[in-house]
C-alpha positions, 0 to 999 in steps of 0.5 A, spaced: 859 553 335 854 552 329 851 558 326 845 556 325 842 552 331 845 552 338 850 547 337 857 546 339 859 540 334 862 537 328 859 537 322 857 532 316 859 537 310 854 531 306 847 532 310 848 537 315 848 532 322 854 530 326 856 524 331 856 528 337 855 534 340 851 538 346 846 543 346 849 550 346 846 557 346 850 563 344 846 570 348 849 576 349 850 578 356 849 585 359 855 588 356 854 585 348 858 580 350 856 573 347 857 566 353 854 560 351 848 557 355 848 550 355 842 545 358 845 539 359 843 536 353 848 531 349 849 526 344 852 521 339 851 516 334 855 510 332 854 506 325 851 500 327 857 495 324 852 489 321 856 489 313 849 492 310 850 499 307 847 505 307 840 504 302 839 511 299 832 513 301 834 512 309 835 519 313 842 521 316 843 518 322 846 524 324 840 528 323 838 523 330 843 527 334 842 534 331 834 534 332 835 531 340 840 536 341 834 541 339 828 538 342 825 539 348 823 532 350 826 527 355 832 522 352 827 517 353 821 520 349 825 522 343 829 514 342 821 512 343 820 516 337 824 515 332 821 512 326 828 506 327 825 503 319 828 510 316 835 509 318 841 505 317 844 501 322 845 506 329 847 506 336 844 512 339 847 515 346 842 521 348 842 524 355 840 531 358 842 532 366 836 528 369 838 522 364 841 518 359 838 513 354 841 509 348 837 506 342 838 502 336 835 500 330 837 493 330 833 490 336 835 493 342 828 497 345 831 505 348 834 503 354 835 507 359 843 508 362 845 507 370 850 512 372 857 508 372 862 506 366 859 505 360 862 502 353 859 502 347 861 500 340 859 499 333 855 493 335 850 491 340 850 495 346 851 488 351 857 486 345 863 484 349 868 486 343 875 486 344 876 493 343 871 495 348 874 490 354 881 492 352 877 500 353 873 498 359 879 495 362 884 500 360 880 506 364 879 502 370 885 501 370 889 507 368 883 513 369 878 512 374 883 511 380 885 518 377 878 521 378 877 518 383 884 522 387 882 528 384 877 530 379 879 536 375 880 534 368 888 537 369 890 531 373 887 525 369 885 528 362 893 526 360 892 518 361 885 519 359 888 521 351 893 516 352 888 510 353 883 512 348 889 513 343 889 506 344 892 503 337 892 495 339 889 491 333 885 485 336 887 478 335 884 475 328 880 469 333 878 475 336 875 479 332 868 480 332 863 477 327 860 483 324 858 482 316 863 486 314 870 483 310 875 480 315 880 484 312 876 490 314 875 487 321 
């Protein structure tokens, strides 16, 4: 929980943002306890994997995130916005409880998200990437039949972990084409 601000988050010790978090209020309840208020509100950002480094006039892409989670408008009338040319390369995921909205910088218009299993990488949100398919794959699999016998987080969280704890290089001929070294890849 941030002292500052009503977020319960990470935090980019450089520049103060962070890369996923919701919006959580502290108050007092009536015997001067403190609980936490949340109204819905949550996101996250993704480095847009395109090899073209951060130059050093463009904003935080984490200050996306923070500014969402403490703003009062709709996901879709935040992402619409955003001034893309101040930020290098993003995906950026916002959502309240009414709707859920991704953007980036690199060609894609704010999209508004249906309810199902989405997955998104460091690339364009429709990229089918090894990673992404073995993690799609993966939960419907392994997790969603696990949900779907019974919701409460106890009996599918441990499966979850084990599938997101995934450490499975991807093959060299399907690596994706992304601008960085293919060593790095």
């Amino acid at each position: 929980q941030w002292a500052d601000q009503p977020i319960y988050a990470g935090r980019d010790k450089q520049s103060g943002g962070t890369w996923l978090g919701i919006h959580q209020q502290p108050l007092p309840d009536k015997e001067g306890s403190i609980i936490y208020q949340q109204n819905g509100r949550w996101a996250a950002v993704l480095n847009f994997r395109d090899g073209v480094q951060a130059g050093i006039n463009e904003r935080s892409r984490g200050e996306l995130v923070t500014h969402f989670l403490t703003s009062m408008l709709s996901p879709m009338t935040f992402a619409r916005q955003i001034d893309l040319q101040n930020y290098a390369g993003f995906n950026l995921i916002i959502g309240d409880a009414t709707q859920a909205v991704i953007v980036n910088n690199r060609g894609h218009a704010p999209t508004p998200l249906y309810a199902g299993l989405h997955i998104i990488s460091n690339g364009q949100p429709e990229s089918a990437w090894f990673k992404t398919e073995r993690l799609r794959g993966r939960l419907r699999q392994e997790v969603l039949p696990l949900i779907a016998e019974d919701s409460s987080a106890e009996y599918w969280q441990a499966a979850a972990f084990n599938v997101l704890s995934d450490s499975t290089k991807a093959p060299e001929d399907k690596l994706p084409v992304t601008g960085v070294a293919f060593e790095v890849e």
